[in-house]
Every structure is written in C-alpha cells, then in structure tokens.
C-alpha positions in Angstrom: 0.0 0.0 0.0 1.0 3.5 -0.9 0.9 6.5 1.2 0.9 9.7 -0.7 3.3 11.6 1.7 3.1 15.0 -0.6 0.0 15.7 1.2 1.7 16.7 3.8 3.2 19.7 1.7 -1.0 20.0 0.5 -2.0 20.4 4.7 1.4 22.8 5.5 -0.4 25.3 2.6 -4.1 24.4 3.8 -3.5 24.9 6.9 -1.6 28.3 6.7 -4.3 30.0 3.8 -7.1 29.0 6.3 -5.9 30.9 9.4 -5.1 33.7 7.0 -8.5 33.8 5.3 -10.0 33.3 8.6 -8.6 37.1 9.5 -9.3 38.7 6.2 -12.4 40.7 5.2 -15.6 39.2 4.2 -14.9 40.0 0.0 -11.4 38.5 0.7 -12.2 35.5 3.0 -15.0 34.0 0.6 -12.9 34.1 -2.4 -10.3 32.1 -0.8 -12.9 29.7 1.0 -13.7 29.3 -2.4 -10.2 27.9 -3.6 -9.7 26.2 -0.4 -12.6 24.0 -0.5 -10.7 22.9 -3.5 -7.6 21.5 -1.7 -10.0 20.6 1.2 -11.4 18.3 -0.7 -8.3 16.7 -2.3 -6.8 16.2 0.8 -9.9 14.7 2.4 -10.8 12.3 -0.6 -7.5 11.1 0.0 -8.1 10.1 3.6 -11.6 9.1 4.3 -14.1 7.8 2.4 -16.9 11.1 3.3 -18.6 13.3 1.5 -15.9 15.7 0.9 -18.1 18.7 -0.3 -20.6 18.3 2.5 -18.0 18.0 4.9 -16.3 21.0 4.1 -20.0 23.3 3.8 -20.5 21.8 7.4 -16.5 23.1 8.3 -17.4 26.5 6.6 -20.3 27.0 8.6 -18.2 26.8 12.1 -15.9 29.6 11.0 -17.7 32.7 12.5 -17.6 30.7 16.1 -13.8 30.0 15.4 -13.2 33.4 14.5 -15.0 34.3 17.9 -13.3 32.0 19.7 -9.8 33.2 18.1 -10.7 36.8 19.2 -10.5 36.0 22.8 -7.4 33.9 22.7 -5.8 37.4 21.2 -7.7 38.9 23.5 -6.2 37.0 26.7 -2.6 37.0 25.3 -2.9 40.8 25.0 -4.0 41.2 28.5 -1.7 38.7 30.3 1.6 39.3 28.8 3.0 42.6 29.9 5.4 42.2 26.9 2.5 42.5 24.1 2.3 45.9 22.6 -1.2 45.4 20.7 -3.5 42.8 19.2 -1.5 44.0 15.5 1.5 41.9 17.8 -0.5 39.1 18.7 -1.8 38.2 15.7 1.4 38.5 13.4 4.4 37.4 16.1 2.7 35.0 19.1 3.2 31.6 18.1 1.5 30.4 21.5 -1.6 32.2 19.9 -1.2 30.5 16.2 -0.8 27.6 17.7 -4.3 28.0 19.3 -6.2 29.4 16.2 -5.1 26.5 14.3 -6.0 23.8 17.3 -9.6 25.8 17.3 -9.7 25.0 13.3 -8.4 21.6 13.1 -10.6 20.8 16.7 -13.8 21.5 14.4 -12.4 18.8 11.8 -11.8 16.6 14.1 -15.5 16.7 15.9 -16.2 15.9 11.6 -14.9 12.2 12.2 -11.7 14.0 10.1 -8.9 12.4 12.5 -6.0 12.2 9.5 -6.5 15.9 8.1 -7.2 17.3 11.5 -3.7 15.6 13.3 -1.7 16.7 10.4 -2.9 20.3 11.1 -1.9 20.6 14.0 1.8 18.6 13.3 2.2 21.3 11.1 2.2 24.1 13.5 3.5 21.8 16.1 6.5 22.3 13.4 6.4 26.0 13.6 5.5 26.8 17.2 6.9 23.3 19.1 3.5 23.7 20.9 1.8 20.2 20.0 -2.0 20.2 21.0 -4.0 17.6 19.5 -7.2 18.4 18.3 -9.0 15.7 20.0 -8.8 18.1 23.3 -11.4 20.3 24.4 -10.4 23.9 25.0 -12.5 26.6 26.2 -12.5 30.5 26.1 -9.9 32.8 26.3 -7.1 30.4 26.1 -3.3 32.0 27.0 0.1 30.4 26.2 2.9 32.2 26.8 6.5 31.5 24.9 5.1 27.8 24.3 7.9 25.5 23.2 7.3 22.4 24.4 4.2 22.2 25.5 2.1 19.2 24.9 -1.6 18.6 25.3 -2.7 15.5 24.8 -6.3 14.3 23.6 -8.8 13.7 26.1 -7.4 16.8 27.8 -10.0 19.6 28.8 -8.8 22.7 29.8 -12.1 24.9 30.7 -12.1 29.1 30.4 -9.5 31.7 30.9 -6.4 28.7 31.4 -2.9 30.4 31.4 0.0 27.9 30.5 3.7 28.4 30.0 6.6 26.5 28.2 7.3 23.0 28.8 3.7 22.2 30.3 2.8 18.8 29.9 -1.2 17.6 30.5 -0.6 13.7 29.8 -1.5 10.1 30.6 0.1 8.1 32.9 -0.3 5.2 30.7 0.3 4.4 27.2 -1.1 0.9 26.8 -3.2 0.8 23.5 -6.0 -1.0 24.9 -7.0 2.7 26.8 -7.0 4.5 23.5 -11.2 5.0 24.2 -10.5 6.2 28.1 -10.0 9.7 29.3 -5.9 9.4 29.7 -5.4 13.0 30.3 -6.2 15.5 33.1 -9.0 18.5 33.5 -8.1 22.0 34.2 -10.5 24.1 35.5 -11.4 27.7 35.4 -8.9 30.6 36.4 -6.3 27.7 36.3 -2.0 29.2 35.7 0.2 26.3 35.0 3.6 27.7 35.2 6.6 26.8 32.8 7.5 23.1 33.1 4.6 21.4 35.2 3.9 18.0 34.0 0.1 16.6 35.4 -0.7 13.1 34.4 -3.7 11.0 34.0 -7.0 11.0 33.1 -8.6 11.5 36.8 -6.9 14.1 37.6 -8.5 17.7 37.9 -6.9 21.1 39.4 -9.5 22.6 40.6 -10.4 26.7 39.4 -8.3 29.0 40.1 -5.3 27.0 41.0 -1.7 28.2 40.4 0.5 25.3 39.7 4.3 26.5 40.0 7.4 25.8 37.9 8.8 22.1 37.5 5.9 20.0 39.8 5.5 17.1 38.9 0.7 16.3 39.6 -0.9 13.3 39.4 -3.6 13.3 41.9 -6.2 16.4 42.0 -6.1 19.7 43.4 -8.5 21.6 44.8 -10.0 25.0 43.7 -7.9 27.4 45.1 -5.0 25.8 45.6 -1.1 27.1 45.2 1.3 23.7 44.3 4.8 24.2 44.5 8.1 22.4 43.8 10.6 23.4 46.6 14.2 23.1 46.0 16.8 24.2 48.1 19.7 26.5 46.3 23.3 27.1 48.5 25.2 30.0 47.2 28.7 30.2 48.5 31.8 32.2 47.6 34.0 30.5 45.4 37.8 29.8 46.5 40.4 31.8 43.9 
C-alpha cells in the first residue's frame, strides 16, 4: 500500500491560507474559501471515504464561532503578557496564539470524524510553534500560552475558560497501553487555572481545581482543589568560590 506523503506539503499550505483567510475581510475570505474548498477536498478524498463537499459546507459553517473563539485567545494573550504591545503583535508574532487558532480549526475537523487531516494540522504548526496540541482536546475561552515551546496537550485533555499555561507544560497520561486508546488518559483544568513553565500533570482522573496556580517544574498526578497554590521546593546554597 501507498501513502501519498506529498499531502503533507498539501496540509502545511491548507492549513496556513485558512488561518489567513479566517482574518481577512468578508470580499477577501469568501474568495479564498472558495479555492480552499478545492484543496480541502483533495486532501480529504485522499483520507476518508466522506462526502468531501458536505464536509467541508459543514466546516465553513463553524468559522464565525472559530473566528469568535480566536478573538479571545488574542484577546487574553494581549492582557496577560506585559510584553505585548497590541492585538496587531498578537496576531502576526505570538506563536502560542497560532498555535491555538489552528488547534480551534483543526478541533472542528476533528469533531467531523476527520482524525487524519485534523492531526496533520496541527503537526504542522507543532513544526512551527513546538507547541503540540492535538485536536482531540477540548479547550474553552480565552485560552493564553505564553513562549510555548514544548508544551504538549494530549487528547482527552480539557482545559475549561481563561487557562494560562507556560513553556514545557505537559497535561498527559500516565499510561500508554493501546488497549485505553477509548478512556480519558489526560487531566481536567478548571477555570482561572495558571500552569507555570514546566509542570507536568498526568492522568486521566486528575482535575486542578479553578483558580489554581500550579508552579514551575511540579511534577501532579492526583487532583487539586480550587484554590489551591502547588509548588516544587528546591533548596539553592550560594557560597563564595575559593580563587
């Protein structure tokens, strides 16, 4: 059996056109939804045996509440990083924030019974941004990362509204056996939640509970209440070197 590996050249131009087009004005944005579909549906006949053009009406349909939902991820990143000058900023230069837009476009695709197209999405800005969220997660409003490289999200993860999460943040399973590929592996985050850079929370029952501040390099995998401030303590000796 052949795989045709060049669409994965096909997704890294998809994928890239639709995030544009999903910023441009309405004139703009239908005339490249109308060449789009085109690829769309090469890419998808290629893959899974749907009904490519009602697929991709159904996908078109979703974009004003992606677009919405892309607004206050912008939104957050501009008002939590003390760094940003502008919205202008956050849209051309925060990869954590492409990173999201694309999960929130590929997250629709998947929810279409699209798992191929919709995982090589979001490979493809994993590739730009090291930030690899699959779409199989379920992310709600106003979603924040900050710098980003390494983070990883994994499917059955939820992450619930205004969620703030730094580099190197892991929200995995604590099991990889094949046989638990149906089961929730990965962990909930509540409301208000900050995981800061480095945090790795495993498993599928674990929840941190709303507004929770999970600190630098600790290492979860039982729940945490609402409320709750989780630290890693180290101890650090500073002495004066001999000359």
């Amino acid at each position: 059996m052949g795989y045709n590996l060049r669409l994965k050249d096909d997704i890294a131009i998809f994928t890239k056109r639709l995030f544009y087009a999903l910023c441009d004005d309405a004139e703009t944005q239908k005339k490249e939804f109308s060449e789009l579909g085109k690829t769309f549906c090469k890419i998808v006949s290629n893959t899974s045996e749907e009904d490519v053009e009602t697929l991709w009406d159904l996908f078109i349909q979703k974009m004003p509440s992606i677009k919405k939902s892309i607004a206050l991820d912008a939104l957050a990143t501009e008002q939590n990083d003390p760094a940003c000058k502008g919205l202008q900023e956050v849209y051309l230069a925060y990869p954590g924030f492409h990173a999201i837009a694309v999960y929130r476009l590929s997250h629709e695709l998947f929810k279409l019974n699209l798992p191929i197209i919709s995982r090589m999405m979001s490979e493809y800005i994993h590739g730009i941004t090291g930030i690899d969220i699959h779409p199989g997660a379920t992310i709600g409003d106003s979603f924040f990362i900050d710098h980003g490289t390494g983070i990883v999200i994994g499917e059955t993860s939820i992450i619930k509204n205004n969620v703030k999460i730094y580099q190197g943040v892991t929200l995995g399973g604590l099991s990889i056996k094949k046989s638990l590929s149906a089961t929730k592996r990965h962990p909930t985050i509540e409301d208000n939640v900050t995981i800061y850079a480095n945090a790795t929370i495993l498993g599928g029952d674990v929840t941190i509970g709303a507004n929770s501040v999970v600190g630098a390099n600790v290492w979860i995998t039982q729940s945490v209440p609402e409320n709750s401030l989780v630290t890693y303590q180290s101890e650090i000796k500073i002495s004066t070197r001999k000359k």
